[in-house]
C-alpha positions in Angstrom: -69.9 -217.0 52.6 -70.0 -215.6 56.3 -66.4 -214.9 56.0 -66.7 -213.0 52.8 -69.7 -210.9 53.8 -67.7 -210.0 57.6 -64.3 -209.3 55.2 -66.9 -206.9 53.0 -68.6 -205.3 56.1 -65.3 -203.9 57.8 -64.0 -202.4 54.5 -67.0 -200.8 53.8 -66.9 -200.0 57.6 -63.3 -198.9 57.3 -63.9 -197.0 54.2 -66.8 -195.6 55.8 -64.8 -194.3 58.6 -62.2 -192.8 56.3 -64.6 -190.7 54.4 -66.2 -189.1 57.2 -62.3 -188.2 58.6 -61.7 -186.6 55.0 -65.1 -184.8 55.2 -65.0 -183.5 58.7 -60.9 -182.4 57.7 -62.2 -181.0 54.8 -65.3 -178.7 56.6 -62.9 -177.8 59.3 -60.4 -176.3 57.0 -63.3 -174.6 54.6 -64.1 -172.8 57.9 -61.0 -172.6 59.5 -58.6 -171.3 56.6 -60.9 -168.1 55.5 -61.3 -167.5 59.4 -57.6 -167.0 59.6 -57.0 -165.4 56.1 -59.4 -162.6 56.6 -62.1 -164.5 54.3 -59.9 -163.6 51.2 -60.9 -167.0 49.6 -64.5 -166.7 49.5 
């Protein structure tokens, strides 16, 4: 059982981490990309 729940807790951990990369990519380039393009996508 304590092998399954450690196995569980660093997926969720890893997936965990891997969201907040895709979210912080994903606020960078909402404010970057306009920045750059003259806000023509807003």
């Amino acid at each position: 059982m304590a092998e399954a729940i450690g196995l569980r807790g660093g997926a969720t951990t890893l997936y965990a981490g891997l969201a907040m990369l895709l979210a912080s990519a994903a606020m960078l380039a909402l404010l970057l990309v306009p920045a750059r393009r003259g806000s023509a996508l807003i």
